[in-house]
Backbone as numpy.savetxt, mean C-alpha at the origin, in Angstrom:
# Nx Ny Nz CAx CAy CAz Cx Cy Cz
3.34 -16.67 -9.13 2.88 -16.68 -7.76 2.01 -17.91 -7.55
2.66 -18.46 -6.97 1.55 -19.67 -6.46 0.92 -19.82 -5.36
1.34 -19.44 -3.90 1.01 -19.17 -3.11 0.83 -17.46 -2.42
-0.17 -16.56 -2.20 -0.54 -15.77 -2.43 -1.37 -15.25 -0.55
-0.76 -14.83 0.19 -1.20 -14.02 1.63 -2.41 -12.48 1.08
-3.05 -11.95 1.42 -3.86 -11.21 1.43 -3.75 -10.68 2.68
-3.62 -9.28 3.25 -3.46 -9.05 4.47 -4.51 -7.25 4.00
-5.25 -7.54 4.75 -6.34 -6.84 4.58 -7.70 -6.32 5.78
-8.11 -5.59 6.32 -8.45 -5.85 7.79 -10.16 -5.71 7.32
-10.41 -5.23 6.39 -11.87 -5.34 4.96 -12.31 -6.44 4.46
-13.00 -7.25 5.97 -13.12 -8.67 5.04 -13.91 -9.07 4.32
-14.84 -8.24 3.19 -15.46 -8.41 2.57 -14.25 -7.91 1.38
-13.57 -7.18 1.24 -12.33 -7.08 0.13 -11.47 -8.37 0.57
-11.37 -8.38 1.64 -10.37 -9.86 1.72 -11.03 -11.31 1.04
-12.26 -11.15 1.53 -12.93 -12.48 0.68 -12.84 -12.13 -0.80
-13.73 -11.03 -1.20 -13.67 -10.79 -2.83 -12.16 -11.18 -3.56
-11.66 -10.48 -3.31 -9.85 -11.14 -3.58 -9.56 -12.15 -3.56
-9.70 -13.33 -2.12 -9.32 -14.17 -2.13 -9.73 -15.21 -3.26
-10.90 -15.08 -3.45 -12.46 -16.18 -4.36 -11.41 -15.80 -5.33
-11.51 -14.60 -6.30 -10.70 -14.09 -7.52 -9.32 -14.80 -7.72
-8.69 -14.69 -6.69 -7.60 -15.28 -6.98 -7.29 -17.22 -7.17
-8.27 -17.24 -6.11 -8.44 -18.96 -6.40 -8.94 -19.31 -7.72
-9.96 -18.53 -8.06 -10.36 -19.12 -9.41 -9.32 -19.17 -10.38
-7.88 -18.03 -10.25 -7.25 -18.27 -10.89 -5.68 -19.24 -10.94
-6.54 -20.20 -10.17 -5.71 -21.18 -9.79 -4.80 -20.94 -8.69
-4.50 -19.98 -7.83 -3.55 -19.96 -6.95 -3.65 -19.85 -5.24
-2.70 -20.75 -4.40 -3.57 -21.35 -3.13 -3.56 -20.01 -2.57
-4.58 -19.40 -1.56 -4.84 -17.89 -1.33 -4.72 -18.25 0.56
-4.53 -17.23 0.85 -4.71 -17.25 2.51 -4.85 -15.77 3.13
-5.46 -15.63 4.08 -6.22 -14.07 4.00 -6.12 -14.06 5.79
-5.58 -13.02 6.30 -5.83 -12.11 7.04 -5.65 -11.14 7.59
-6.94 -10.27 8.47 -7.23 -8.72 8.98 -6.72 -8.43 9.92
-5.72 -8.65 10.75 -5.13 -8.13 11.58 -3.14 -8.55 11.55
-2.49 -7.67 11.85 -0.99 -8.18 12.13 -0.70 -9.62 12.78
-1.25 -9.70 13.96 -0.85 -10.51 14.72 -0.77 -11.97 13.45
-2.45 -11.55 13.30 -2.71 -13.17 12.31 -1.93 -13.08 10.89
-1.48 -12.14 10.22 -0.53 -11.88 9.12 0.60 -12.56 9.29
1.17 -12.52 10.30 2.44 -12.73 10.71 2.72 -14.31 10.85
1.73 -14.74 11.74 1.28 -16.22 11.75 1.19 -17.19 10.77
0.20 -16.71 10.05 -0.03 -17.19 8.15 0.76 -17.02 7.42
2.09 -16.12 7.92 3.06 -16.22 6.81 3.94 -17.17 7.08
4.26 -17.10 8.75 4.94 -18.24 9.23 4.79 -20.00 8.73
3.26 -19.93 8.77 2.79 -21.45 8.30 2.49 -21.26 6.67
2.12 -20.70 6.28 2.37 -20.98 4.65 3.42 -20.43 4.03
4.28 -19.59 4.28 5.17 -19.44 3.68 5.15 -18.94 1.93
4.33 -17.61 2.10 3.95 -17.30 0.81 4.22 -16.81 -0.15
4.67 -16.84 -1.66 5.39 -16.62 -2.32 4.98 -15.09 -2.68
3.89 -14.58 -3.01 3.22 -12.89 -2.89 2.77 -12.59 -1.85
2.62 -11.44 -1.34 1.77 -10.77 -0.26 1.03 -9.72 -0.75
-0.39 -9.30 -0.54 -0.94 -8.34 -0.97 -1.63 -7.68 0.23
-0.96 -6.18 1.03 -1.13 -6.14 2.00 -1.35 -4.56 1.75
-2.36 -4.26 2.85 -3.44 -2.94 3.31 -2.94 -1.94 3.95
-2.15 -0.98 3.29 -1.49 0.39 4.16 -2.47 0.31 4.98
-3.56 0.37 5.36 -4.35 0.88 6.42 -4.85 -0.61 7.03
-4.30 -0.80 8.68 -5.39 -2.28 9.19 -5.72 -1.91 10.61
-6.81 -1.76 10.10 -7.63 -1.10 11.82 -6.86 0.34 12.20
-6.27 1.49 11.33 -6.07 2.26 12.14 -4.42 2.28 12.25
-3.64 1.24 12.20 -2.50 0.93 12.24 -1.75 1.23 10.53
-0.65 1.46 10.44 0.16 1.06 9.23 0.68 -0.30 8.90
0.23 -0.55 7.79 0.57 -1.83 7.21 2.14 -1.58 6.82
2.83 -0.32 6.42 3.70 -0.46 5.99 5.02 -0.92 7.35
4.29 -0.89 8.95 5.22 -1.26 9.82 5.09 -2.90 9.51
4.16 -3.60 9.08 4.46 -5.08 8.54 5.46 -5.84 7.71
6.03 -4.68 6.91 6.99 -5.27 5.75 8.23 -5.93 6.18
8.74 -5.10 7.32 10.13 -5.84 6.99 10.12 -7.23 7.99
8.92 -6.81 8.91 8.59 -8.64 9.90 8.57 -9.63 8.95
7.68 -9.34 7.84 7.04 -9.88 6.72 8.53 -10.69 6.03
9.35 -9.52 5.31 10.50 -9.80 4.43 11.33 -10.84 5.90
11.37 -11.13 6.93 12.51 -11.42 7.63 11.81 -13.25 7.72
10.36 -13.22 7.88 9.59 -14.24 7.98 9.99 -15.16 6.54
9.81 -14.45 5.49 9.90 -14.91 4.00 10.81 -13.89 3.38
11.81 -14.42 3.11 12.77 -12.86 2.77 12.28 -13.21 0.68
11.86 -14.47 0.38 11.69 -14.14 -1.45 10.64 -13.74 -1.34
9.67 -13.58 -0.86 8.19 -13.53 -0.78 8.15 -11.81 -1.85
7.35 -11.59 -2.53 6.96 -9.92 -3.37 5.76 -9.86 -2.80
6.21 -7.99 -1.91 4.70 -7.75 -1.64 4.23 -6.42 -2.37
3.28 -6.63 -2.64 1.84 -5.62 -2.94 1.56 -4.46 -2.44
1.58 -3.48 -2.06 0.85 -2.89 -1.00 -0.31 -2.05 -2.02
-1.86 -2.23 -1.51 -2.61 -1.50 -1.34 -3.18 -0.20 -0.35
-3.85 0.61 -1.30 -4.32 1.72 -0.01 -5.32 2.34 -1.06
-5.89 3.12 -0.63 -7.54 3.87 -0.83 -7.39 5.29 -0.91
-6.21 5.77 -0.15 -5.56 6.76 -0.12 -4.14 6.68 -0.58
-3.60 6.61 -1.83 -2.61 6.99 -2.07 -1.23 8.35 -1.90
-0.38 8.05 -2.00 0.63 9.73 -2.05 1.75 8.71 -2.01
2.08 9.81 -2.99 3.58 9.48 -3.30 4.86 9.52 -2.03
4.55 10.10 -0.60 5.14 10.02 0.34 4.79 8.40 0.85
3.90 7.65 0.64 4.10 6.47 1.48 4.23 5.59 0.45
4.13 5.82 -0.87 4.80 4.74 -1.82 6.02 4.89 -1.74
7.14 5.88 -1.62 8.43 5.80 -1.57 8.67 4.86 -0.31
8.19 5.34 0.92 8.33 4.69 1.78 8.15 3.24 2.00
6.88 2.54 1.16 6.40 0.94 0.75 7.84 0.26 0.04
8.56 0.88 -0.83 9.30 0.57 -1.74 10.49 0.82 -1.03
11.15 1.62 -0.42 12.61 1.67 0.55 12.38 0.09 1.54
11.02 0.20 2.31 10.89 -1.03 3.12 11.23 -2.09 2.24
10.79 -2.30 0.94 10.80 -4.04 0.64 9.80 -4.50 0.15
8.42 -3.20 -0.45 7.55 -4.01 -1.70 8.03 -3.55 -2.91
7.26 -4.36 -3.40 7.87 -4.80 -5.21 6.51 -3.20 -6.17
5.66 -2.94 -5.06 4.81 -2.18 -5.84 3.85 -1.79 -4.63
3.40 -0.54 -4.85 2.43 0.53 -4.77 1.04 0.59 -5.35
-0.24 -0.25 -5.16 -1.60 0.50 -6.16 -2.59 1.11 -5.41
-3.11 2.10 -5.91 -4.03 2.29 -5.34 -5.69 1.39 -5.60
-6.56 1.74 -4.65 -7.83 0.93 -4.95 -8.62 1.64 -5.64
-9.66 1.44 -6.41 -10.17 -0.12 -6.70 -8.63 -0.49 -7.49
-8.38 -1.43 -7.77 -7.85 -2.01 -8.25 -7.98 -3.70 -8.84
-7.47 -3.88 -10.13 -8.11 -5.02 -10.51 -7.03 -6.55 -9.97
-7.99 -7.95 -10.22 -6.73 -8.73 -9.95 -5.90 -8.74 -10.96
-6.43 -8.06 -12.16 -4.83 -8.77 -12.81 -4.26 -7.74 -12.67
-4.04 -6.61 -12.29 -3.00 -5.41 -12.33 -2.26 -5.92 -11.00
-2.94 -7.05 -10.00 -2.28 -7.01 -8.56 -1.32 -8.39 -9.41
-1.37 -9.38 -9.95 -1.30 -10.31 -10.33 0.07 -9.81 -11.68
-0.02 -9.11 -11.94 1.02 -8.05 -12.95 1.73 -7.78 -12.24
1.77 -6.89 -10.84 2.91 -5.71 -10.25 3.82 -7.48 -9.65
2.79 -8.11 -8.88 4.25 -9.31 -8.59 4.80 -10.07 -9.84
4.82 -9.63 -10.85 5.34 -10.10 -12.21 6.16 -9.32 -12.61
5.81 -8.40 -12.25 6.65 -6.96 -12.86 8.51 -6.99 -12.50
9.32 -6.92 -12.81 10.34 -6.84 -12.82 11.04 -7.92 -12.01
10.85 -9.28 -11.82 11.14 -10.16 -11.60 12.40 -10.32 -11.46
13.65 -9.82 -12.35 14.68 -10.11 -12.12 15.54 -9.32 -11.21
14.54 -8.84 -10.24 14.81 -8.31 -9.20 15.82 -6.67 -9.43
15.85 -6.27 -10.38 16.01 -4.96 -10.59 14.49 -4.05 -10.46
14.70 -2.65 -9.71 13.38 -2.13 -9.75 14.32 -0.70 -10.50
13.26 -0.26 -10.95 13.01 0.89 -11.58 12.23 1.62 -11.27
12.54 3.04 -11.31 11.01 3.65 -11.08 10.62 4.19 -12.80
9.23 3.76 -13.33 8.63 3.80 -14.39 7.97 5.71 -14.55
8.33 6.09 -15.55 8.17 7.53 -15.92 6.67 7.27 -16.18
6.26 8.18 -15.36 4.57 8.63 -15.78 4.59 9.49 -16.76
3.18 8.78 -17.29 3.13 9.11 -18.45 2.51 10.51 -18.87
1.59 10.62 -18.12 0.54 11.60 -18.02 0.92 12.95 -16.46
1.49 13.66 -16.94 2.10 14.89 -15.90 0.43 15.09 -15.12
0.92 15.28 -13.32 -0.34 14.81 -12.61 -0.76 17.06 -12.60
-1.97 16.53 -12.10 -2.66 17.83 -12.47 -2.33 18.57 -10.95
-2.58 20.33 -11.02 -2.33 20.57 -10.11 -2.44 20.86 -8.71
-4.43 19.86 -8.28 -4.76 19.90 -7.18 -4.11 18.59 -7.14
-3.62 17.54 -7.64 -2.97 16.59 -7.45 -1.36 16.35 -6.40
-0.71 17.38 -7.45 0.48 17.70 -6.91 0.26 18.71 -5.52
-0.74 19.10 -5.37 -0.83 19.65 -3.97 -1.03 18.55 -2.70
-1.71 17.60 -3.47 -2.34 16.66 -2.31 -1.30 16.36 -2.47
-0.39 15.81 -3.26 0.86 15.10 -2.75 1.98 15.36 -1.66
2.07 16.96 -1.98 2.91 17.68 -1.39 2.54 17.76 -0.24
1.35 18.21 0.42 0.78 18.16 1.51 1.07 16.73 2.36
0.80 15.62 1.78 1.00 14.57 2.07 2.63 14.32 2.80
3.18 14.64 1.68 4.98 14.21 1.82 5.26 15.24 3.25
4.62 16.50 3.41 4.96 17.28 4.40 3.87 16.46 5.95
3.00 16.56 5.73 1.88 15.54 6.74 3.38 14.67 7.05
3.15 13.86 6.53 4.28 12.44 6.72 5.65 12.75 7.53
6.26 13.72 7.02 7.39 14.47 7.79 7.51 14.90 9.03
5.91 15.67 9.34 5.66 15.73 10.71 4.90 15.23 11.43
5.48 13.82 11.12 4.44 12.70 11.70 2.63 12.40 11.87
2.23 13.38 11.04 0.67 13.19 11.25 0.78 14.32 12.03
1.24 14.91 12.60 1.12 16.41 13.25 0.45 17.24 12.37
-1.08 17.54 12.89 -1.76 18.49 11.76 -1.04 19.97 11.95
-0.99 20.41 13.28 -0.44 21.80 13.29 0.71 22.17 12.87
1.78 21.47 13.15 2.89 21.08 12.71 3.08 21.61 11.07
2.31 20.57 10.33 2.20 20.21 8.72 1.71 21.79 8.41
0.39 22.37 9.16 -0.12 23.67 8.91 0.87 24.59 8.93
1.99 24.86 10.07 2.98 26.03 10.12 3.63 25.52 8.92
4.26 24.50 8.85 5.53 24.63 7.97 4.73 24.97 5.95
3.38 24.41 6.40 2.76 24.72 4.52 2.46 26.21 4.55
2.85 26.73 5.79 2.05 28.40 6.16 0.70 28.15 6.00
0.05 27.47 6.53 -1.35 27.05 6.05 -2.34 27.63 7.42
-3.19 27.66 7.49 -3.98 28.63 8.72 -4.85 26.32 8.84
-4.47 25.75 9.92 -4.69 24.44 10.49 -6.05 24.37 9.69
-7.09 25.00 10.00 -8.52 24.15 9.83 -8.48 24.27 7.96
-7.62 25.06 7.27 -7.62 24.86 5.64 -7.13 23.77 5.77
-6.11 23.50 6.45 -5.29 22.15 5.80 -6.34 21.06 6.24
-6.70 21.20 7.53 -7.90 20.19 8.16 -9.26 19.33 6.94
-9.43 20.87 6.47 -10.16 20.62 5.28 -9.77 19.77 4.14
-8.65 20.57 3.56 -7.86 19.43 2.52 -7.76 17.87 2.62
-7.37 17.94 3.91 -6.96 16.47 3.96 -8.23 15.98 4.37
-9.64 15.99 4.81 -10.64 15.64 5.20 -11.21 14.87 3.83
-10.95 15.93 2.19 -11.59 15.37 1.11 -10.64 13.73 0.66
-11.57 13.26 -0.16 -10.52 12.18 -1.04 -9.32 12.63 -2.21
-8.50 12.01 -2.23 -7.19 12.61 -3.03 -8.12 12.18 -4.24
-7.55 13.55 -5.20 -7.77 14.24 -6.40 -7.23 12.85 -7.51
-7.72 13.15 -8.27 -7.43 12.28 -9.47 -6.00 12.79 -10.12
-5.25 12.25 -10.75 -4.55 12.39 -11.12 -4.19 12.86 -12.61
């Protein structure tokens, strides 16, 4: 990766990143909103993207395929704070190369656009079977996602009484 987009709407994570990555030699370009993402990819033309499921409220994952059509070799990244396995499938059908959640380090971001290069993807067997408030948040998630962010919705179909599920999803996802 030599040239390297950051799309991030956290610009104190967008700076921290960016500094990190320059030091490691590679030209960086950073920004917090779509409009300006789109722009910066247009004029630099960047060989990675490392871009923010979440920007202002919006989905980053509606960025990808503008992104792939702007730079169709470009490998993107996607970060999020909130992970589930319902919007990593979804990151990866669109057209990124990888899924991490945060914190996350640069070289693991600096790894996933390394990672399978010859343009075959795989999905990699976990190693460690996830625990089982885990697999709930997930499930909850994949169903959330289905009915569009519809909390009541997500509540009938989990048979869930709304303000439990309200609750659930209010905490941070469970460790894995």
């Amino acid at each position: 990766m030599d040239k390297i987009l950051i799309i991030d709407d956290d610009e104190t994570f967008n700076g921290v990143l960016k500094r990190a990555l320059k030091r490691r030699g590679h030209v960086v370009e950073g920004a917090t909103e779509p409009a300006q993402a789109l722009a910066t990819a247009r004029e630099q033309m960047p060989d990675g993207i490392v871009l923010d499921l979440n920007l202002g409220g919006s989905s980053g994952l509606s960025l990808i395929q503008p992104l792939l059509e702007i730079v169709p070799t470009c490998r993107i990244v996607v970060l999020t704070g909130y992970a589930s396995i319902a919007t990593a499938v979804d990151a990866i059908k669109l057209g990124a190369v990888q899924y991490l959640a945060k914190p996350v380090e640069v070289a693991a971001i600096l790894a996933a656009f390394e990672e399978q290069d010859d343009g075959v993807r795989e999905a990699s067997p976990v190693a460690v079977p996830l625990s089982v408030d885990r697999l709930e948040w997930e499930h909850i998630q994949r169903i959330l996602h289905e009915n569009d962010g519809n909390i009541s919705a997500t509540a009938r179909a989990l048979k869930m009484h709304r303000r439990t599920l309200q609750r659930k999803l209010a905490k941070r996802p469970v460790k894995a």
